[in-house]
Biopython code that builds the backbone (N, CA, C, O; Angstrom):
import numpy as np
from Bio.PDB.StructureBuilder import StructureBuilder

atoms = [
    (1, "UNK", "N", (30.054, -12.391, 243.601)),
    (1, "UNK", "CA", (29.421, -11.417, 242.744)),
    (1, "UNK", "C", (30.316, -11.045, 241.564)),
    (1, "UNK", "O", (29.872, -10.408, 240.608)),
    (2, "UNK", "N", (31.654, -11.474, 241.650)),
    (2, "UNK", "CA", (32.072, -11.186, 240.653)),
    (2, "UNK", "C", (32.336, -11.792, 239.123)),
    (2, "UNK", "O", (33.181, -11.539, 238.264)),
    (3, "UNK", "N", (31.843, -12.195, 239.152)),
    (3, "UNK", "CA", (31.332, -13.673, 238.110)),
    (3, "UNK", "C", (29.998, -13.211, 237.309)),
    (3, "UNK", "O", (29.322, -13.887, 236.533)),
    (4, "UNK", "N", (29.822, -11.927, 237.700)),
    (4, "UNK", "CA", (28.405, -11.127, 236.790)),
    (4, "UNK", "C", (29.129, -9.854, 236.551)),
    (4, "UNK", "O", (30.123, -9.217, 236.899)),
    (5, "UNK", "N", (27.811, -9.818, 235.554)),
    (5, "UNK", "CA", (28.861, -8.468, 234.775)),
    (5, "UNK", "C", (28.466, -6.881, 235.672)),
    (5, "UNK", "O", (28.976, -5.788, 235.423)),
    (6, "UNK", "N", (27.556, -7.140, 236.605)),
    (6, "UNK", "CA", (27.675, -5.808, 237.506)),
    (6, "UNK", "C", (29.075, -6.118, 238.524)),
    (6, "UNK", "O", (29.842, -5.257, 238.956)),
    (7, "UNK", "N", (29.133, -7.274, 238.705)),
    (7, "UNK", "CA", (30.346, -7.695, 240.195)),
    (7, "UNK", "C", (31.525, -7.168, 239.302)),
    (7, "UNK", "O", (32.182, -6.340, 239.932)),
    (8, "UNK", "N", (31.971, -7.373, 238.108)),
    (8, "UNK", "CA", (32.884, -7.257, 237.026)),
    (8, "UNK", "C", (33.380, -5.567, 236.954)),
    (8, "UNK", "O", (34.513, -5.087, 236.965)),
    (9, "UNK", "N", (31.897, -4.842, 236.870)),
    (9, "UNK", "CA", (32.202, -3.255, 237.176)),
    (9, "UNK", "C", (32.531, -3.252, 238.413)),
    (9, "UNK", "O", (33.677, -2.942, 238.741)),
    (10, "UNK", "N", (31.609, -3.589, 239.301)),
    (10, "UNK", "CA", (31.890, -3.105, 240.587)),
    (10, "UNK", "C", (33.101, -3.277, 241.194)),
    (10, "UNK", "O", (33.546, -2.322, 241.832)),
    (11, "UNK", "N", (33.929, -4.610, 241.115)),
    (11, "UNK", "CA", (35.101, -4.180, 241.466)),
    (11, "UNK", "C", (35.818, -3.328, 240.305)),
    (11, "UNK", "O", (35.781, -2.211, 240.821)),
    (12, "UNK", "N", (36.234, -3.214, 239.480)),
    (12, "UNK", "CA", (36.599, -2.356, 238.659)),
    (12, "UNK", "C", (36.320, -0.985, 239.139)),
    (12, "UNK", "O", (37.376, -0.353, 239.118)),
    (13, "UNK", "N", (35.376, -0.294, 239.545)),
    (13, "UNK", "CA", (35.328, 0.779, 240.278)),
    (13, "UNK", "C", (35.574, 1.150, 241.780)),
    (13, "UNK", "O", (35.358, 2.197, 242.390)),
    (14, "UNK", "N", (36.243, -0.389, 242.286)),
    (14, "UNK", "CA", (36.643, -0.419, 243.001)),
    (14, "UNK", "C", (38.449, -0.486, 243.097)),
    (14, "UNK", "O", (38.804, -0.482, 244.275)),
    (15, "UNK", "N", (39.247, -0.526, 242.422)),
    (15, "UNK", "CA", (40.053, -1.121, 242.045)),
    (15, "UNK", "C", (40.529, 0.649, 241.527)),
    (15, "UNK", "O", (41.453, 1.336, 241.963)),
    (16, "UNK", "N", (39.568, 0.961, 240.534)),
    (16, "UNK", "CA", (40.628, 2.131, 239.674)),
    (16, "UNK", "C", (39.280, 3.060, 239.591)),
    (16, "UNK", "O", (38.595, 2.999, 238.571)),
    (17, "UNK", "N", (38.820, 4.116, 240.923)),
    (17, "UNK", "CA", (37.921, 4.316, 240.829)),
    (17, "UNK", "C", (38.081, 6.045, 239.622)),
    (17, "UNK", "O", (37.108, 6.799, 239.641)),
    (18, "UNK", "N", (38.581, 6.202, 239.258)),
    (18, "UNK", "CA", (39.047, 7.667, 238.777)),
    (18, "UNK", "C", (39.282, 7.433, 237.336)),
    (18, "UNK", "O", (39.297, 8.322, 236.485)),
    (19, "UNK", "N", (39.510, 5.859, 237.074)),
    (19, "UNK", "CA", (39.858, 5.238, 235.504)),
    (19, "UNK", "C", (38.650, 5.363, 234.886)),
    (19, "UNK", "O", (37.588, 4.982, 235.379)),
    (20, "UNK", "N", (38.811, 6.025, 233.537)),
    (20, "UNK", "CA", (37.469, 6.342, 232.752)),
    (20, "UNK", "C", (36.823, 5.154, 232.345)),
    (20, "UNK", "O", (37.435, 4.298, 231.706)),
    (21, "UNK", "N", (35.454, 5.013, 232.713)),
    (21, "UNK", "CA", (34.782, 4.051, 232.512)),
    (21, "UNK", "C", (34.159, 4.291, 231.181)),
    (21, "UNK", "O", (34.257, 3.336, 230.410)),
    (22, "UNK", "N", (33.458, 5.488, 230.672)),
    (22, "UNK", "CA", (32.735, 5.694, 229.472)),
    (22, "UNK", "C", (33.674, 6.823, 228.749)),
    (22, "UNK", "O", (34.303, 7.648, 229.412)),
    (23, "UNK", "N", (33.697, 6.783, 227.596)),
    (23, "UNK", "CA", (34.060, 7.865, 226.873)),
    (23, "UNK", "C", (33.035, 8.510, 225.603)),
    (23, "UNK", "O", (33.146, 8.028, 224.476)),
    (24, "UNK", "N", (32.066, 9.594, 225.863)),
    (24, "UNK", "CA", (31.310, 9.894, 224.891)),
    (24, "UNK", "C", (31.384, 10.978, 224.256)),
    (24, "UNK", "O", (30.859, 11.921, 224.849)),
    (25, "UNK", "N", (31.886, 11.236, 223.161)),
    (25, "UNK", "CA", (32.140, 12.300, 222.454)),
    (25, "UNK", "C", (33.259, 12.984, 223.012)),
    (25, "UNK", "O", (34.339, 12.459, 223.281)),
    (26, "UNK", "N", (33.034, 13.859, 223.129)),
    (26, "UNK", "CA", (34.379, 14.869, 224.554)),
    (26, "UNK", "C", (34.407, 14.616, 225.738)),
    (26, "UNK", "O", (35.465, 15.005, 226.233)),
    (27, "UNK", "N", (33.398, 13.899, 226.808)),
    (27, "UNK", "CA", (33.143, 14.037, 228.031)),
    (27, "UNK", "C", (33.863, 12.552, 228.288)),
    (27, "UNK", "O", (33.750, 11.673, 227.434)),
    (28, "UNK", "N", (34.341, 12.412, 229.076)),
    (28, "UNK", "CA", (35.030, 11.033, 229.931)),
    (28, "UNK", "C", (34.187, 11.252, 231.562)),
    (28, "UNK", "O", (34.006, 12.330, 232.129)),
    (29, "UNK", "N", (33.819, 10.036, 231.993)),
    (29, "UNK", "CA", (32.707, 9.656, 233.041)),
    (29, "UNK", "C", (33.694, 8.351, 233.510)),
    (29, "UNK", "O", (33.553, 7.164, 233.216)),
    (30, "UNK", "N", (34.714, 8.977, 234.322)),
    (30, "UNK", "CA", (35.417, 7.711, 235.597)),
    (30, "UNK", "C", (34.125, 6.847, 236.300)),
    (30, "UNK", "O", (32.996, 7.192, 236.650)),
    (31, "UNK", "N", (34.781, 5.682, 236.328)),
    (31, "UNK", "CA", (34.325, 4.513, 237.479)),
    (31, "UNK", "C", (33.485, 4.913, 238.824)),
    (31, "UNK", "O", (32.620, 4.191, 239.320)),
    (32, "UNK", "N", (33.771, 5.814, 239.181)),
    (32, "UNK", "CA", (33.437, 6.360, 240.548)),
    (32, "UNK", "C", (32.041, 6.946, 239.980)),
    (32, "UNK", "O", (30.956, 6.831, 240.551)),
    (33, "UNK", "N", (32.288, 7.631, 238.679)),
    (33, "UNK", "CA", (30.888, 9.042, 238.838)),
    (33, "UNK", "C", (29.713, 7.769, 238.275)),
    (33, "UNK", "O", (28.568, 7.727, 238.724)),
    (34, "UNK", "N", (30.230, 6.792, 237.242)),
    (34, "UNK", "CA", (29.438, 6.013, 237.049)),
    (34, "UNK", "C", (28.914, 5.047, 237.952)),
    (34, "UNK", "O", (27.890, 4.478, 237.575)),
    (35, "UNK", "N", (29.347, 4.759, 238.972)),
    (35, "UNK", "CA", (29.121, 3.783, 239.947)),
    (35, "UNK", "C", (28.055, 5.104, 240.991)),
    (35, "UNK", "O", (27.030, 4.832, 241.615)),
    (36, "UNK", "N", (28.537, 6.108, 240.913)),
    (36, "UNK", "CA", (27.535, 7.132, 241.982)),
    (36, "UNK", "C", (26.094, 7.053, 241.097)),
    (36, "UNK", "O", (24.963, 7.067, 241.583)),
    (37, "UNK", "N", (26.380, 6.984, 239.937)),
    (37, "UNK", "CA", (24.757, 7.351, 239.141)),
    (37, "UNK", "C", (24.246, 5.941, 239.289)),
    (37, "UNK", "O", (23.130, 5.785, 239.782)),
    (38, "UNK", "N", (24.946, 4.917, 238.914)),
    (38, "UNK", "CA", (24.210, 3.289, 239.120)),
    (38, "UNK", "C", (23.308, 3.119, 240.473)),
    (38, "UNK", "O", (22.153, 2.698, 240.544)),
    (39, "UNK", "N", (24.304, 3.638, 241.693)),
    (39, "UNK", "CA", (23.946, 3.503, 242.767)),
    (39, "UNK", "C", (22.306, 4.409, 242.800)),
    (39, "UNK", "O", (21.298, 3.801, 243.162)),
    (40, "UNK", "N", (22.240, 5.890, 242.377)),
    (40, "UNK", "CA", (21.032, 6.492, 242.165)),
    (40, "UNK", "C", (19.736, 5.935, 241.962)),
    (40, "UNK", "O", (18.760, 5.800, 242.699)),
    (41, "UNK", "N", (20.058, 5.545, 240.360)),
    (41, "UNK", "CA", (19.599, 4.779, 239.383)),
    (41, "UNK", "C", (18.778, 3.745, 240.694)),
    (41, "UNK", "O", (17.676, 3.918, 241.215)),
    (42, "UNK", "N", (19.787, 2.681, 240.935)),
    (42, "UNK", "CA", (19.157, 1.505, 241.893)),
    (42, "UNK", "C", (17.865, 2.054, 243.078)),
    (42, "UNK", "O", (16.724, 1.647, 243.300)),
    (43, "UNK", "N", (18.667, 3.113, 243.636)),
    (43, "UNK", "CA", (18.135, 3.319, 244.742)),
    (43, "UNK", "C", (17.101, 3.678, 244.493)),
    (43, "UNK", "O", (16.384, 3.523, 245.481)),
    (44, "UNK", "N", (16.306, 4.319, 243.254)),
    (44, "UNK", "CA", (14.924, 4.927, 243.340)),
    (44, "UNK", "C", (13.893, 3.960, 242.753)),
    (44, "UNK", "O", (12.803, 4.270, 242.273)),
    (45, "UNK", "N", (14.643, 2.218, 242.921)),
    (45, "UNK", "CA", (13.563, 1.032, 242.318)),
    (45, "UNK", "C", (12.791, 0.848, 243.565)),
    (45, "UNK", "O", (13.268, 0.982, 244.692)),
    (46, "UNK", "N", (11.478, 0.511, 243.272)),
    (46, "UNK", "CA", (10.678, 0.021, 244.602)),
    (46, "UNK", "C", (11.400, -1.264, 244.553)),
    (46, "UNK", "O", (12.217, -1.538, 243.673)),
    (47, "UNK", "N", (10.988, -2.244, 245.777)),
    (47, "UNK", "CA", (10.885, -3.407, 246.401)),
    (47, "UNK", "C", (10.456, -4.176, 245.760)),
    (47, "UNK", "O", (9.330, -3.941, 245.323)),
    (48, "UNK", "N", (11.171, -5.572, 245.350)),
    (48, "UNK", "CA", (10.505, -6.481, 244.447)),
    (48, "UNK", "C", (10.714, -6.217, 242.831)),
    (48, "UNK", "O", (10.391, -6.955, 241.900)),
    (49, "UNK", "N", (11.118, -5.409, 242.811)),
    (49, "UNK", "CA", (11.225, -5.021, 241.401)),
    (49, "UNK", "C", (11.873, -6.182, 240.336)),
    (49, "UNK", "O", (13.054, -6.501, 240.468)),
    (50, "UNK", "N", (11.111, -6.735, 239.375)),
    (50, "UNK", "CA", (11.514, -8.111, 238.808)),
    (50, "UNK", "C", (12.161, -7.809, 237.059)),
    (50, "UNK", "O", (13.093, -8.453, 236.576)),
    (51, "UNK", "N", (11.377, -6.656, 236.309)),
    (51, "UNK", "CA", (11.696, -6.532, 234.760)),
    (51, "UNK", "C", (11.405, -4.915, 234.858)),
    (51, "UNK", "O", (10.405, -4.377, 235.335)),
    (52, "UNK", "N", (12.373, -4.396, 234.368)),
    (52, "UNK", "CA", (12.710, -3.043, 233.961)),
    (52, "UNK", "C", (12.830, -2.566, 232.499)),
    (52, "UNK", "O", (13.778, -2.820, 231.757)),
    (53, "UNK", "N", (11.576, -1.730, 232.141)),
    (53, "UNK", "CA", (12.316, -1.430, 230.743)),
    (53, "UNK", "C", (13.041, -0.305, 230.735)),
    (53, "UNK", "O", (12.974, 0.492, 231.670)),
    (54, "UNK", "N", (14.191, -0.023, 229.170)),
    (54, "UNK", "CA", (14.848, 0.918, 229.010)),
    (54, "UNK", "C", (14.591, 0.930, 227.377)),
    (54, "UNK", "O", (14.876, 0.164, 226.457)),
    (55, "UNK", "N", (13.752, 2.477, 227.518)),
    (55, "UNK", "CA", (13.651, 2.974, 226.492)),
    (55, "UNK", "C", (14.529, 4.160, 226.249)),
    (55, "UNK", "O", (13.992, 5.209, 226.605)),
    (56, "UNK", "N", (15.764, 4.296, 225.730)),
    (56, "UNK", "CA", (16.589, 5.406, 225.519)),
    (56, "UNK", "C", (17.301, 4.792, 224.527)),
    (56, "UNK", "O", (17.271, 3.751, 223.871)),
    (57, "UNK", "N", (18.306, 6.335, 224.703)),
    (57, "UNK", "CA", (19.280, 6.113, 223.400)),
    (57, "UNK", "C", (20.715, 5.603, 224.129)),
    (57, "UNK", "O", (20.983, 5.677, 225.328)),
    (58, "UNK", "N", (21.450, 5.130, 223.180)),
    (58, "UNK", "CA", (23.125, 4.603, 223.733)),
    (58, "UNK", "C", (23.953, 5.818, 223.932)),
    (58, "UNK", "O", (24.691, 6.476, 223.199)),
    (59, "UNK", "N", (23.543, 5.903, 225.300)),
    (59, "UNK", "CA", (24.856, 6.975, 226.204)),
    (59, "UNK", "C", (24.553, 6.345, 227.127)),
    (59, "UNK", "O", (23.758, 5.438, 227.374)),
    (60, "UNK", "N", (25.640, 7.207, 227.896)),
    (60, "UNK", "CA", (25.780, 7.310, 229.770)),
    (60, "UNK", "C", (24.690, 6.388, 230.332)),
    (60, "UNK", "O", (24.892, 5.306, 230.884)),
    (61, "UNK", "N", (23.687, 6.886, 230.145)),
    (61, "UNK", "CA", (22.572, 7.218, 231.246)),
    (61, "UNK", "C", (22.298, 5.832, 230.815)),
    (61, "UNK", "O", (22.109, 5.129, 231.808)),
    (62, "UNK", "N", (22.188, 5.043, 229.485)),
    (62, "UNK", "CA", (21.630, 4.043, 229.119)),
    (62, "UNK", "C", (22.337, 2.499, 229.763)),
    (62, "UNK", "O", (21.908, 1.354, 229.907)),
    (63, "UNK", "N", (23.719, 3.247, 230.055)),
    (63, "UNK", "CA", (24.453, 1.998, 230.753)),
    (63, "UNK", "C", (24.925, 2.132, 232.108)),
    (63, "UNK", "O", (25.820, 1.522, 232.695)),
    (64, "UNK", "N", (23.988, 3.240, 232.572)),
    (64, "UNK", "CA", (24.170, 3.180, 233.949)),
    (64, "UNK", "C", (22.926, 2.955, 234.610)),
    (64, "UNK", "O", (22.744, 2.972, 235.827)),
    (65, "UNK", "N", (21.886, 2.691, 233.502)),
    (65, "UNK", "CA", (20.232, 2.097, 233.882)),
    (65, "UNK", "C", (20.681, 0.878, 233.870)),
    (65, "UNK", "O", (20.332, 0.120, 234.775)),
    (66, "UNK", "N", (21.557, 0.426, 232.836)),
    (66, "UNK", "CA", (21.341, -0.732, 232.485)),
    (66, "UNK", "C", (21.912, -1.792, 233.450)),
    (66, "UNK", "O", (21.343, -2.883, 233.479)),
    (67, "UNK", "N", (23.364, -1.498, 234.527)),
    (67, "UNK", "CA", (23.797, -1.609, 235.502)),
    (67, "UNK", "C", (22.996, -1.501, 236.431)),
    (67, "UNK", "O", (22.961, -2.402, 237.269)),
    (68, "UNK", "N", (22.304, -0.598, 236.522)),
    (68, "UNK", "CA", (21.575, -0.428, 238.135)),
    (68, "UNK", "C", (20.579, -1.230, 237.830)),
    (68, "UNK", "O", (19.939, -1.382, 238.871)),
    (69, "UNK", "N", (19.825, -2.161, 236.492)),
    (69, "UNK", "CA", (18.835, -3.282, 237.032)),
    (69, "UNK", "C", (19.990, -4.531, 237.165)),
    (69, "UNK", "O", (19.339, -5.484, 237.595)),
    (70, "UNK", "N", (21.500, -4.989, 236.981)),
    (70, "UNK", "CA", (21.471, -6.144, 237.215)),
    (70, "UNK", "C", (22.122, -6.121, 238.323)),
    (70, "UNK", "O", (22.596, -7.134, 238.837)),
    (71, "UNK", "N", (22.216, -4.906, 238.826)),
    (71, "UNK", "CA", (22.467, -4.537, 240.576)),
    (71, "UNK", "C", (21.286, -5.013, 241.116)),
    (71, "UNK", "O", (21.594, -5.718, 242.076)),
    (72, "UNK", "N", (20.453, -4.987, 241.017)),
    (72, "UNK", "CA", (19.069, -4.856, 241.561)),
    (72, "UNK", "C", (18.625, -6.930, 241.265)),
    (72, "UNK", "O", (17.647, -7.550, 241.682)),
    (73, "UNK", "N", (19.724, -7.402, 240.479)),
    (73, "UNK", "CA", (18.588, -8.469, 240.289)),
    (73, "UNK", "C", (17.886, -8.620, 239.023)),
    (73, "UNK", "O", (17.600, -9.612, 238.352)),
    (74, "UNK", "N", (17.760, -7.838, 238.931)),
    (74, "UNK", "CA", (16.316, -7.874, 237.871)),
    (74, "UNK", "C", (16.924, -7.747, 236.507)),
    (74, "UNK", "O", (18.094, -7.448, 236.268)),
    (75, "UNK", "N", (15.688, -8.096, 235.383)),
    (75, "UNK", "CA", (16.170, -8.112, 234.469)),
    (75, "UNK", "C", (15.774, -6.845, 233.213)),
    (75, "UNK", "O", (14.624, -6.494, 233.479)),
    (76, "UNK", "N", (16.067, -6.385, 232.499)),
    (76, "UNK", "CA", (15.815, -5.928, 231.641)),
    (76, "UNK", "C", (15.645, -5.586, 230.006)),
    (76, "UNK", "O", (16.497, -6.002, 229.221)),
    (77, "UNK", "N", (14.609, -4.882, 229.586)),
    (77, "UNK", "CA", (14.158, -4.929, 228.233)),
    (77, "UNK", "C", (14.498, -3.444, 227.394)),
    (77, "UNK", "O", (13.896, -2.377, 227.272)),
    (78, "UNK", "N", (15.563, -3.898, 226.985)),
    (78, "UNK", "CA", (16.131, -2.679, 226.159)),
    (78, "UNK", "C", (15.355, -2.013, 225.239)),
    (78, "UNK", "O", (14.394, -2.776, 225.133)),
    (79, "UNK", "N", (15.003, -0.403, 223.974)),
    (79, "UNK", "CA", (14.563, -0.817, 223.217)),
    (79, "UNK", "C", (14.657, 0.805, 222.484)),
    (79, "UNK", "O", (14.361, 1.770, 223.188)),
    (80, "UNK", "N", (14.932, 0.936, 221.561)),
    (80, "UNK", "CA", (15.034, 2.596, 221.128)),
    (80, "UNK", "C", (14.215, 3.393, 221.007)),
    (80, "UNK", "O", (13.330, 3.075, 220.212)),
    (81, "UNK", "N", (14.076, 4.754, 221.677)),
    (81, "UNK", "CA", (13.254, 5.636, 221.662)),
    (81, "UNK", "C", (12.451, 5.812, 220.169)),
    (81, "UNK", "O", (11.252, 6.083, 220.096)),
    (82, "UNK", "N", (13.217, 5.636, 219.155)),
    (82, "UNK", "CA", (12.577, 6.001, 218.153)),
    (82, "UNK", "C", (11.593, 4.687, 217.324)),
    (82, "UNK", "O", (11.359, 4.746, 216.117)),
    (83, "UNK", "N", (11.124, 3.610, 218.163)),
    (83, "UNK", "CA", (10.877, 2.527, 218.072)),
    (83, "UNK", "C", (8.698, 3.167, 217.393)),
    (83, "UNK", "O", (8.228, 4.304, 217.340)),
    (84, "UNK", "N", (8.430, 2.613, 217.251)),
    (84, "UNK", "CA", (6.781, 3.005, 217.143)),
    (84, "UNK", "C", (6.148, 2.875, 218.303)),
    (84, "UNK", "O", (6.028, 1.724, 218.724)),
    (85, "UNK", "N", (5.515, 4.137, 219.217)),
    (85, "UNK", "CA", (5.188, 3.795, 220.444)),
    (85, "UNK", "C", (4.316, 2.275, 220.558)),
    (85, "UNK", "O", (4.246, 1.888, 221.724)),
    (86, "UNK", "N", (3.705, 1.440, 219.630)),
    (86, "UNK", "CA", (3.328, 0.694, 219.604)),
    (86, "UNK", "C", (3.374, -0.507, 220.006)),
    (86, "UNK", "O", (2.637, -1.275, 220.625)),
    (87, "UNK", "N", (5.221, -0.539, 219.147)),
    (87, "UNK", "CA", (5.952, -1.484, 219.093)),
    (87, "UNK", "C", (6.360, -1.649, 221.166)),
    (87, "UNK", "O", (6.099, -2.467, 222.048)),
    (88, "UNK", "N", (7.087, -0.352, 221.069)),
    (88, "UNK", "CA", (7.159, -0.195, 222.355)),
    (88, "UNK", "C", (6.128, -0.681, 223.753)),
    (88, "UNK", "O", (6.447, -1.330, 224.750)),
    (89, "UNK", "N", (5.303, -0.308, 223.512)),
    (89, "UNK", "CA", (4.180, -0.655, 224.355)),
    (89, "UNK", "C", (3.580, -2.506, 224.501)),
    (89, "UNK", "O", (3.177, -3.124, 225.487)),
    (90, "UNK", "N", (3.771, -2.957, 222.987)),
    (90, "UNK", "CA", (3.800, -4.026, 223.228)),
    (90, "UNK", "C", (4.706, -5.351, 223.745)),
    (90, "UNK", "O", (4.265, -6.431, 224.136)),
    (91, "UNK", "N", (6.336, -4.859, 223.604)),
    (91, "UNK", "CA", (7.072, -5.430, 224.160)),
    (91, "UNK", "C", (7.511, -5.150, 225.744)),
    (91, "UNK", "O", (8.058, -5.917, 226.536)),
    (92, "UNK", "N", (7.187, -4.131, 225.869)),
    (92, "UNK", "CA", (6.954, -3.841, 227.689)),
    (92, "UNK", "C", (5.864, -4.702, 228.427)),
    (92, "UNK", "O", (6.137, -5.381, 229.416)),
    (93, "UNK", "N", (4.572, -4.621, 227.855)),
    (93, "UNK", "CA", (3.525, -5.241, 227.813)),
    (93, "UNK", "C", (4.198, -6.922, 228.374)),
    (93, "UNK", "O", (4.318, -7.450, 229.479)),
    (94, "UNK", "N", (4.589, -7.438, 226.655)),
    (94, "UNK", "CA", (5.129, -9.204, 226.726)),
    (94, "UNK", "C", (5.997, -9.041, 228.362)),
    (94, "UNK", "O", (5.803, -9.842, 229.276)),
    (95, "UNK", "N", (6.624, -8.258, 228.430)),
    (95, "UNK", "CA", (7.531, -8.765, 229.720)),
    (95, "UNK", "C", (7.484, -8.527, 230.642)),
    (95, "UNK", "O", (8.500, -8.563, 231.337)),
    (96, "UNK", "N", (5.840, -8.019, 231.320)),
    (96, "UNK", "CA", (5.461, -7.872, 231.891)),
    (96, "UNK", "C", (6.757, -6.492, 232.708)),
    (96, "UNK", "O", (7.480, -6.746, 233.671)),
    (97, "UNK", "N", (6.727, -5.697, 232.279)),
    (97, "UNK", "CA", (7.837, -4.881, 233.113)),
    (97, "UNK", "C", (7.181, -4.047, 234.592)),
    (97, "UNK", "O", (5.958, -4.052, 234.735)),
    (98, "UNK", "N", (7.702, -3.636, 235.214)),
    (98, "UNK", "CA", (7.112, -3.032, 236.555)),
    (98, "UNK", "C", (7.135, -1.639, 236.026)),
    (98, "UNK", "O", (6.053, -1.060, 235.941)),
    (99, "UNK", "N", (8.296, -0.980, 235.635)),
    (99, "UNK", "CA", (8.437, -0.079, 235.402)),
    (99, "UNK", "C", (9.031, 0.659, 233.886)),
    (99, "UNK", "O", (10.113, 0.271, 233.444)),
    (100, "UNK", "N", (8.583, 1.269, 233.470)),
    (100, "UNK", "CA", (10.393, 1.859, 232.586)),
    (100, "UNK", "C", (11.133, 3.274, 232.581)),
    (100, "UNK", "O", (10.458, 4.302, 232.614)),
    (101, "UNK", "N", (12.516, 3.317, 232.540)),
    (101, "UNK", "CA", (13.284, 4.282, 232.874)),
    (101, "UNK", "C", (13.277, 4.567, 231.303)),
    (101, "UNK", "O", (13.285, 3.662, 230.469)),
    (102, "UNK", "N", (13.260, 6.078, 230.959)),
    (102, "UNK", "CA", (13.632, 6.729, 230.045)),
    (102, "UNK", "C", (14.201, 7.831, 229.850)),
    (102, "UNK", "O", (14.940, 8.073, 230.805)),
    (103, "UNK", "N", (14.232, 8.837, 228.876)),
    (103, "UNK", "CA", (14.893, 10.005, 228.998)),
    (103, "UNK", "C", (14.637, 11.357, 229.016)),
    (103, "UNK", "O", (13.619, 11.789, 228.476)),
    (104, "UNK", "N", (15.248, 11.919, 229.441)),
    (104, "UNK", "CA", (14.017, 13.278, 229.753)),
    (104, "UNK", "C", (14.349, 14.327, 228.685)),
    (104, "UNK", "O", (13.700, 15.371, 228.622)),
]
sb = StructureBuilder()
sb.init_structure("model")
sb.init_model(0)
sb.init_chain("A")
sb.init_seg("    ")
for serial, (resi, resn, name, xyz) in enumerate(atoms, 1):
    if name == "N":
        sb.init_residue(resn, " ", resi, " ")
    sb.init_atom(name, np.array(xyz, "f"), 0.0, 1.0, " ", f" {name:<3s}", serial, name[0])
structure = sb.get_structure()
């Protein structure tokens, strides 16, 4: 597993779990807290889950979705909130996604 870029974190948060993994603005988010939210993230996919979209913005949350689908396997379709719901709808649509995670 470590030959993918989730196996790549995962030991890495295994290894130096307290070493800051993200740094955003003022807040620093260690290996550990990010690997607890990935793990979240994963755990609330149903079964089978094959294409995930992610409609958000670039923080935290966006690369700890983005981790918890290639934990999962699966693949995902990035794409910015401020996109034309249109646009949006139709590229979820093309990739057939199961679900999409966004932001609250």
């Amino acid at each position: 597993m470590e030959n993918t870029v989730y196996g790549l974190f995962h030991a890495m948060a295994e290894k130096q779990p307290e070493a800051a993994a993200i740094v955003e603005n003022d807040k620093t988010m260690t290996f550990k807290e990010l690997s607890d939210m990935v793990d979240m993230i994963a755990d609330s996919f149903p079964d089978d889950t094959h294409a995930v979209g992610i409609v958000m913005r670039h923080r935290a949350e966006m690369i700890a979705s983005i981790l918890a689908v290639l934990k999962t396997g699966a693949m995902y379709i990035p794409t910015e909130p401020a996109f034309p719901t249109g646009r949006i709808r139709y590229m979820m649509t093309e990739a057939k996604v199961d679900f999409i995670l966004t932001e609250m």
